[in-house]
C-alpha positions as CSV (number, residue, x, y, z in Angstrom):
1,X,5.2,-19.9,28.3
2,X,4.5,-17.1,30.6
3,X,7.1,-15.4,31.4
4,X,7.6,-12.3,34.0
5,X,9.8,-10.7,36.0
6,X,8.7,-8.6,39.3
7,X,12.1,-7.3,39.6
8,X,13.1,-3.5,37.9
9,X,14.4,-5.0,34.4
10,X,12.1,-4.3,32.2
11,X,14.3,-3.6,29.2
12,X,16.4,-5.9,30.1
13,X,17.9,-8.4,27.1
14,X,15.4,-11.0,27.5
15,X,16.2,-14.3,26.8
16,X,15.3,-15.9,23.5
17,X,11.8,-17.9,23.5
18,X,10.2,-20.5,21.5
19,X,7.3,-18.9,20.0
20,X,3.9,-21.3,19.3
21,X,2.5,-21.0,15.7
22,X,-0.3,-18.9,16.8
23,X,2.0,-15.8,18.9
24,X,4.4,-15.6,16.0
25,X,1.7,-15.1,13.5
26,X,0.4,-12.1,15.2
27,X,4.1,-11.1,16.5
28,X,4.8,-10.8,13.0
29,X,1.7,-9.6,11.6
30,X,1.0,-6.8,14.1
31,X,4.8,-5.1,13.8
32,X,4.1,-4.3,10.6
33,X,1.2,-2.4,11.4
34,X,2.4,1.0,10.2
35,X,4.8,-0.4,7.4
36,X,1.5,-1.8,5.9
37,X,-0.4,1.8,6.2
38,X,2.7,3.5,4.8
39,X,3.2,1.1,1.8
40,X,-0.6,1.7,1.9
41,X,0.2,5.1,1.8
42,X,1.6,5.2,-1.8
43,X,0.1,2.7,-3.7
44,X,-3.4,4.7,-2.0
45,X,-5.7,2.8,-5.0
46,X,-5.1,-0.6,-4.1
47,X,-6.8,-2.2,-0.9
48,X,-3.5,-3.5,1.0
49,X,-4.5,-2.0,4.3
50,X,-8.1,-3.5,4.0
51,X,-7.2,-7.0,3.0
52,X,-4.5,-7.0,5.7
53,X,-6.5,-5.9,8.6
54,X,-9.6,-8.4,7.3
55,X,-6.8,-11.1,7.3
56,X,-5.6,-10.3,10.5
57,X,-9.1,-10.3,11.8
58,X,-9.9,-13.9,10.0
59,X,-6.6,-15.5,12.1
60,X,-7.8,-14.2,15.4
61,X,-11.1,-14.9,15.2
62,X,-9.8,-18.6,13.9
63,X,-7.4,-18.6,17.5
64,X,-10.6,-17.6,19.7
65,X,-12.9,-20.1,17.8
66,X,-10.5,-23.1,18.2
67,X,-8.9,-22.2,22.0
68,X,-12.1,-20.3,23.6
69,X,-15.5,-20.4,21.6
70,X,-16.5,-18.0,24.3
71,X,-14.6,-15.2,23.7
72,X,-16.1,-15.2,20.3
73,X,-19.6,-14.4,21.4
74,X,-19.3,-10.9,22.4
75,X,-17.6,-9.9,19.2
76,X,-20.5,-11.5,17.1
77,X,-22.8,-10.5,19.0
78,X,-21.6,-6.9,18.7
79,X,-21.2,-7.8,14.8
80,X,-24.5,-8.7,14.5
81,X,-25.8,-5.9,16.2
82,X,-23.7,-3.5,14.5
83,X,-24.5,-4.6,11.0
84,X,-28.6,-5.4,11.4
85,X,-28.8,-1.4,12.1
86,X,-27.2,-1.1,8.7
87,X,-28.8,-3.7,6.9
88,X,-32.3,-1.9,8.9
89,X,-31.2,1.8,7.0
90,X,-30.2,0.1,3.4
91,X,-34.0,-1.2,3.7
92,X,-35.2,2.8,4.4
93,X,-32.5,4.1,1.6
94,X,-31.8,1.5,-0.3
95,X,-27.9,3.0,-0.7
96,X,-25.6,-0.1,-1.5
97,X,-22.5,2.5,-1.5
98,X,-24.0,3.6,2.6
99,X,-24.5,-0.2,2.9
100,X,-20.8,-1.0,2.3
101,X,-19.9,1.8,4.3
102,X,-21.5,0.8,7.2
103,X,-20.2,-2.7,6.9
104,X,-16.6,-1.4,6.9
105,X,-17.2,0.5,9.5
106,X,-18.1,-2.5,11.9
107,X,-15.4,-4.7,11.4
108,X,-13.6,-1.5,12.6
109,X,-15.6,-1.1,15.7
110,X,-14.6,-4.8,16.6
111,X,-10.6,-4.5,15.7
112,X,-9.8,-3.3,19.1
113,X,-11.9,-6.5,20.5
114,X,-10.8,-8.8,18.8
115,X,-7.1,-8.0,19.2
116,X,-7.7,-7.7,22.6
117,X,-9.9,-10.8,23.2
118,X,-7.4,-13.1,20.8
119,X,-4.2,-12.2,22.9
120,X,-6.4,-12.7,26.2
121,X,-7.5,-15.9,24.9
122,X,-3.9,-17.5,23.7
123,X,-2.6,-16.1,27.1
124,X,-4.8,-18.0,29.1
125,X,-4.0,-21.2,27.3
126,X,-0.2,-20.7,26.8
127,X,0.1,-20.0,23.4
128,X,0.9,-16.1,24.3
129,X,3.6,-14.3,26.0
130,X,3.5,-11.3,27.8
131,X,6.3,-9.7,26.7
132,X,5.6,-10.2,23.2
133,X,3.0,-7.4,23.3
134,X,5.4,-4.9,24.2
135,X,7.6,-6.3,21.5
136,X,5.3,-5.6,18.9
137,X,4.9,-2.0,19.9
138,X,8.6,-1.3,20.3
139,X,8.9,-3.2,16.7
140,X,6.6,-0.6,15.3
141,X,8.2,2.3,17.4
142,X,11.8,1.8,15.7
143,X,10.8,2.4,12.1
144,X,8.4,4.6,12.2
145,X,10.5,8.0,12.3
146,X,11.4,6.8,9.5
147,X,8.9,6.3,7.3
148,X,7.3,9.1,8.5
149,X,10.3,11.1,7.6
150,X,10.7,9.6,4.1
151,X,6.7,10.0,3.4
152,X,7.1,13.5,4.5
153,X,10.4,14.3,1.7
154,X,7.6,12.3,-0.8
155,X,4.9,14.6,0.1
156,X,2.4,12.1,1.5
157,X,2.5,13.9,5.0
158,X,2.1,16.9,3.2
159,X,-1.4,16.0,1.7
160,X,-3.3,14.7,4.9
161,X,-7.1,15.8,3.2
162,X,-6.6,15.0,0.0
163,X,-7.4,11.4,-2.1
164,X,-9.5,10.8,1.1
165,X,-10.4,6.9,1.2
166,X,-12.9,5.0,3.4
167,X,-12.7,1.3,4.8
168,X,-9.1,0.5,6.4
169,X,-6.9,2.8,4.5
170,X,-5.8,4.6,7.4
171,X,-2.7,5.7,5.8
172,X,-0.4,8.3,6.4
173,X,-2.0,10.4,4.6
174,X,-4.5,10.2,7.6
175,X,-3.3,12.8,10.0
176,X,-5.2,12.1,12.9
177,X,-4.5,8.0,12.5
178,X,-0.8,8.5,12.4
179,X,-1.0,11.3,15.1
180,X,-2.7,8.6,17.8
181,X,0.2,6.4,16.6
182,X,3.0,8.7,17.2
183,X,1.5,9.6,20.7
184,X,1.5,5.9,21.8
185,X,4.8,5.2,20.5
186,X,6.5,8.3,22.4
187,X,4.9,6.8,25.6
188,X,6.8,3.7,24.8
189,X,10.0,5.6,24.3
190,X,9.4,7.8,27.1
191,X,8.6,4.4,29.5
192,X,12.2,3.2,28.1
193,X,14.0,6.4,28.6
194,X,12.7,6.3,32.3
195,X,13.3,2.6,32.9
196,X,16.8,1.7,31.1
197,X,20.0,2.2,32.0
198,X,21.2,2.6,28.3
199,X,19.7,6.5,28.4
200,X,21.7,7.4,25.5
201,X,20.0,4.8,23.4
202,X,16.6,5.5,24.8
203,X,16.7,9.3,24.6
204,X,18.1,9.2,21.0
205,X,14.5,6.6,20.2
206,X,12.7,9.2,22.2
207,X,13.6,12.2,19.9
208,X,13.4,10.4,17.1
209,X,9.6,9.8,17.9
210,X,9.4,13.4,18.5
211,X,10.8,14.4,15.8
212,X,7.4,13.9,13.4
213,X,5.1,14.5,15.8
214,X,6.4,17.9,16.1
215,X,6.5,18.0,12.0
216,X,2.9,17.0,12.6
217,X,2.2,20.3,14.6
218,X,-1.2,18.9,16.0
219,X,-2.2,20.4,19.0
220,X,-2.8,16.9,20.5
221,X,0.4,16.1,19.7
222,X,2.3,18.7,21.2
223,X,0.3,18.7,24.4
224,X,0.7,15.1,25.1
225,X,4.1,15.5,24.6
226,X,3.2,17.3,27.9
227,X,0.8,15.4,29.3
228,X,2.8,12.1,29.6
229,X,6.0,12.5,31.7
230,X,3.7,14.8,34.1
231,X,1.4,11.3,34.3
232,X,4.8,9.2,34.9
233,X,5.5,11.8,37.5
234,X,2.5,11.4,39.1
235,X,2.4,7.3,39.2
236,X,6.0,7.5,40.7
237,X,5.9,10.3,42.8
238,X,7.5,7.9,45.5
239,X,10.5,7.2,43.7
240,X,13.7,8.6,45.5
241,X,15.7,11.2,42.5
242,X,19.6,10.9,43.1
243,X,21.5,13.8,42.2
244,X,22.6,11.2,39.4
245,X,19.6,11.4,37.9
246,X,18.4,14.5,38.3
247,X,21.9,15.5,36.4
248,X,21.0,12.9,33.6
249,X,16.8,14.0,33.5
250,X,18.3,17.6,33.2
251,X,20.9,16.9,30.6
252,X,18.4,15.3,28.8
253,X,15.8,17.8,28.8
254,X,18.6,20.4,27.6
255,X,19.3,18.5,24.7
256,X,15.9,17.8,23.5
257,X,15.3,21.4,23.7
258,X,18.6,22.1,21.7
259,X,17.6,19.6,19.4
260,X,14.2,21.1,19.0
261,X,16.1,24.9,18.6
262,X,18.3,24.1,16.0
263,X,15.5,22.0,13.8
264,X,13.2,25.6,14.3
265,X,16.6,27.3,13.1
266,X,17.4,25.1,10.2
267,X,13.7,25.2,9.2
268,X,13.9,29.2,9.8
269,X,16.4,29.1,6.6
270,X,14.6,27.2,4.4
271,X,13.3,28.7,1.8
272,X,10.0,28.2,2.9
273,X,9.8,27.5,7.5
274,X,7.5,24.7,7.7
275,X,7.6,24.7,11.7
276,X,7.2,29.0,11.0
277,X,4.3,28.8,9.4
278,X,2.9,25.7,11.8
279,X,2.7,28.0,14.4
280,X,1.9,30.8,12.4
281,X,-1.4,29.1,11.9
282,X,-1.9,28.1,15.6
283,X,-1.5,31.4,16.4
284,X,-3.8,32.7,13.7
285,X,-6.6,30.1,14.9
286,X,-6.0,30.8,18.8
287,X,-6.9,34.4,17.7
288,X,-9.9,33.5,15.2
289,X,-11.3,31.2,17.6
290,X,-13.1,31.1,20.9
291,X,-11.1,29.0,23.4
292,X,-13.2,25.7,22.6
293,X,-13.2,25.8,18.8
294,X,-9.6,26.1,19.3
295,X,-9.1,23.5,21.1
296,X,-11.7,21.2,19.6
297,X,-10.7,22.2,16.0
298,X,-13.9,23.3,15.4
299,X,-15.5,19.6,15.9
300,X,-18.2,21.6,18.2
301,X,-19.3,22.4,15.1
302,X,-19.9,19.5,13.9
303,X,-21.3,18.5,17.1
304,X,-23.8,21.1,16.6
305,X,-25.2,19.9,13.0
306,X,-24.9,16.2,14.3
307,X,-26.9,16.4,17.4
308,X,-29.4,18.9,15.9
309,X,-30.5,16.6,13.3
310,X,-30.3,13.3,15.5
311,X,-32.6,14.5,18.0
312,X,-35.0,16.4,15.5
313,X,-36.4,13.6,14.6
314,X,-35.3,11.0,17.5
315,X,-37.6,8.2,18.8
316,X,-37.1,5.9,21.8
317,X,-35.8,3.0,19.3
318,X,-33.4,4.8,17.7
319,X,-31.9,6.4,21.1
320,X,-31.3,2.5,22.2
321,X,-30.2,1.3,19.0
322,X,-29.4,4.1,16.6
323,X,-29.6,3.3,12.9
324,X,-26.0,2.9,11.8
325,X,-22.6,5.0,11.0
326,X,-23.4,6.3,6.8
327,X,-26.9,7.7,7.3
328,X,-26.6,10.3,10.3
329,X,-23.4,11.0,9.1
330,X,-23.9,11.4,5.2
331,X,-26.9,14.0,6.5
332,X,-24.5,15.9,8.3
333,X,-22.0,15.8,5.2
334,X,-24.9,17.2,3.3
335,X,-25.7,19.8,5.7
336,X,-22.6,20.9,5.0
337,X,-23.4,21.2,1.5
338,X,-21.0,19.1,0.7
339,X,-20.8,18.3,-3.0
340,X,-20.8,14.1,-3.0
341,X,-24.2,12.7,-2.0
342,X,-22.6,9.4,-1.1
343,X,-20.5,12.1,1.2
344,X,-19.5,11.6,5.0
345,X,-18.7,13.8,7.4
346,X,-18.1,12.7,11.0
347,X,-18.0,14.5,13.9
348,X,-14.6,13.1,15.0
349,X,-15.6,12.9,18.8
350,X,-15.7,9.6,18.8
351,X,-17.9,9.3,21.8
352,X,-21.1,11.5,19.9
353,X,-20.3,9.2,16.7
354,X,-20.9,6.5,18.4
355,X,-23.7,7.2,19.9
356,X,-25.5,8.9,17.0
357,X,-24.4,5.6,14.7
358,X,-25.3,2.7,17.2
359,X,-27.8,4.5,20.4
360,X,-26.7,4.1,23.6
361,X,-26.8,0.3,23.4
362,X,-23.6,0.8,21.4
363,X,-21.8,3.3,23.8
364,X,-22.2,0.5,26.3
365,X,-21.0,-2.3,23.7
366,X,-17.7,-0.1,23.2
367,X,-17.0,2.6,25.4
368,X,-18.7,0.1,28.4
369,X,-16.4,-2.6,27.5
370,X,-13.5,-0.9,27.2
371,X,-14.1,1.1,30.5
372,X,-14.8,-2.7,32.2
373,X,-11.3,-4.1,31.2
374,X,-9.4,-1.1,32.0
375,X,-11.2,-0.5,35.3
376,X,-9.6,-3.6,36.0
377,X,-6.5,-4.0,34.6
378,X,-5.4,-0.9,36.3
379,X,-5.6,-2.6,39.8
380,X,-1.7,-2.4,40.1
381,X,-1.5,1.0,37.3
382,X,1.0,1.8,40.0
383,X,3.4,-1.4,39.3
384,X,6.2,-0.7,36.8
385,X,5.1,-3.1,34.2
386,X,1.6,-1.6,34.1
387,X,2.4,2.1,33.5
388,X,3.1,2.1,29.7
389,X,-0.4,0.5,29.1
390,X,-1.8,2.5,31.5
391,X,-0.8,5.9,30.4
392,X,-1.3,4.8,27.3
393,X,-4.9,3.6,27.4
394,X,-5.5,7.0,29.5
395,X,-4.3,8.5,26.4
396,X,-6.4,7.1,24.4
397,X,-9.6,7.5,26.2
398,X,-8.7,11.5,26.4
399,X,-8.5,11.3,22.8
400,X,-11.3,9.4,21.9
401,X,-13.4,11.9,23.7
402,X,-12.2,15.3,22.5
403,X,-10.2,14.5,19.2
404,X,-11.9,10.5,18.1
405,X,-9.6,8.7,15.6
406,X,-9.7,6.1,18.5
407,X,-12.6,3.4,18.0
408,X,-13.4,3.6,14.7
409,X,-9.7,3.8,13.1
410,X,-7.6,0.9,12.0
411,X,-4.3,2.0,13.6
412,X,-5.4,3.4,16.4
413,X,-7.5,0.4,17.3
414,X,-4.6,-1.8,16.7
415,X,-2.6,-0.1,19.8
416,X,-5.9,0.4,21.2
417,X,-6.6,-3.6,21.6
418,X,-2.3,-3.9,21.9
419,X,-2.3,-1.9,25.2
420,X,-5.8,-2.9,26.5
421,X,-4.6,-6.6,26.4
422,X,-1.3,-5.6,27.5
423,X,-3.0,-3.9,30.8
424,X,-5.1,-6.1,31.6
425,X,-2.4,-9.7,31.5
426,X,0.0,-7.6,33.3
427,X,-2.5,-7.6,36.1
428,X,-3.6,-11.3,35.9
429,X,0.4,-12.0,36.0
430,X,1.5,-9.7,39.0
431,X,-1.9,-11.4,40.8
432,X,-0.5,-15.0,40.1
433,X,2.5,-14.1,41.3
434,X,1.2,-12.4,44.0
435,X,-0.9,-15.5,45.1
């Protein structure tokens, strides 16, 4: 069932396939990602996004157990670990709520895993294409403008810190979890722009990605908007520009930057400028800030509080093995003086949350895994099939360290395990074919 072409037609019309039971399951399942957050979204008291995401995780691990027992290990092994720190504070606090908590909190650590390890699995036995990846991506990439756009006219974009919820719901109302989305979805437009010959199409997908995460007005979002076409440039530095296309590239960029003028001007008269008043307030916190809080949205803060009462009281044990996600951060929550005492506040760097939740044992179960499997997969980062994941995983792991959202987030970990596998069977394919 593998199927790959060497050959610069990537976005090509493929060729219908016959899809095994198992790859149309997760084809399915996995393109609604964001449809399921967004429906999650509105109906915010019911736990849709939570029974979904422990469903999907149920399948795969059902798929690794019946076509490699192996690739299970790891993730209950990192289970196990994971939840005996919990289990070890609920025996010092006796907090069910913190218990809970920290239960949720590692099936999310193993999404991205799992995901990853599933895929990897049914591709090694030929239940998996490599193109469906991709597909599932693109599927989430076409509607999501969309409902984005609609939950913004409802006013569920508009209340991103309020009716905050725990466990899987990350909903649109989660900025940061829809921002990491948006990001990885424009690098799949911007891939298609670069690659197809249908530019029209791609550039009209491209700005229609844009498009909210401009509406977002994160920071991150606005300088990755940046950041990837200079890493594309960079990765195909060799390629030879025609004037053809350095007419199209050109045309292009004027009318993105026309579109982006007259949605500034049309927003101008509005009765009240949403994009005004976005970056009215950057401007106001570039000025109230020093250069770091700015650009870290004041997370050093946090950093400050969390590391000051992690190592205040640290011993050798619990810099190996940490004692789980609630309790370091519920005492930085209350720090805070924060008015909940079932409160959390993380530090959003998801490096230092890591560490801090799980010891350095766990940065090496997460951070050292993921590092492992890219460090490899990005043997050919150079080859066209590659790139997407590639810039896209780079992405993420800029993200992860200076903005989090990444690891310990349902959607993000979704794409997260999407491009890792993605990256690292594109290799494993170009090296058959190679050989």
């Amino acid at each position: 069932m593998r199927r790959i072409s060497i050959k610069k037609k990537q976005y090509s019309k493929p060729k219908r396939e016959h899809m095994c039971k198992p790859e149309k399951i997760i084809y399915y399942l996995l393109s609604a990602t964001l449809f399921v957050d967004f429906i999650n979204g509105i109906f915010s008291n019911l736990p849709i996004g939570e029974l979904y995401r422990i469903v999907i995780l149920m399948l795969l691990s059902f798929y690794m157990f019946k076509n490699n027992i192996k690739a299970l290990g790891y993730i209950l092994f990192v289970f196990i670990y994971i939840a005996s720190n919990s289990f070890i504070t609920f025996m010092d606090t006796a907090n069910k709520f913190g218990l809970k908590f920290d239960l949720t909190m590692t099936l999310k650590a193993i999404y991205f895993i799992v995901i990853f390890q599933a895929i990897r699995t049914l591709y090694k036995v030929n239940k998996f294409n490599l193109n469906t990846i991709k597909k599932i991506i693109l599927n989430n990439l076409y509607y999501t403008p969309f409902l984005f756009l609609f939950s913004y006219i409802l006013g569920i974009g508009k209340t991103s810190y309020e009716n905050m919820s725990v466990g899987f719901k990350g909903t649109f109302m989660s900025l940061n979890s829809i921002n990491v989305a948006l990001i990885i979805l424009y690098i799949f437009a911007l891939d298609g722009l670069i690659r197809n010959k249908n530019k029209f199409k791609w550039l009209c997908i491209t700005v229609f990605i844009i498009v909210p995460m401009v509406l977002l007005g994160t920071k991150s979002s606005l300088i990755f908007l940046v950041f990837a076409p200079i890493v594309y440039l960079m990765l195909n530095i060799r390629l030879k520009f025609t004037f053809k296309k350095i007419v199209l590239y050109s045309w292009s960029f004027i009318f993105v930057t026309f579109a982006t003028m007259i949605l500034m001007a049309m927003d101008a008269n509005a009765s009240s400028g949403y994009l005004g008043d976005l970056l009215w307030r950057q401007q106001y916190l570039f000025e109230n800030r020093d250069l770091l809080t700015y650009l870290l949205s004041g997370r050093n803060w946090l950093l400050e509080t969390g590391s000051a009462l992690f190592f205040s009281h640290i011993n050798f044990l619990e810099l190996l093995f940490g004692n789980g996600y609630f309790n370091i951060h519920n005492h930085i929550a209350m720090a805070w003086h924060m008015p909940d005492p079932n409160a959390v506040r993380p530090i959003e760097l998801d490096f230092f949350d890591i560490f801090f939740s799980y010891g350095t044992l766990g940065l090496v179960l997460t951070y050292g895994y993921f590092l492992f499997y890219f460090i490899k997969g990005s043997r050919y980062a150079s080859n066209y099939m590659s790139q997407p994941y590639f810039v896209a995983l780079l992405t993420l792991l800029i993200f992860s360290v200076v903005g989090g959202h990444v690891f310990l987030e349902a959607i993000s970990s979704t794409f997260f395990g999407l491009c890792l596998a993605g990256l690292f069977i594109t290799k494993e394919a170009i090296k058959e074919h190679i050989n």
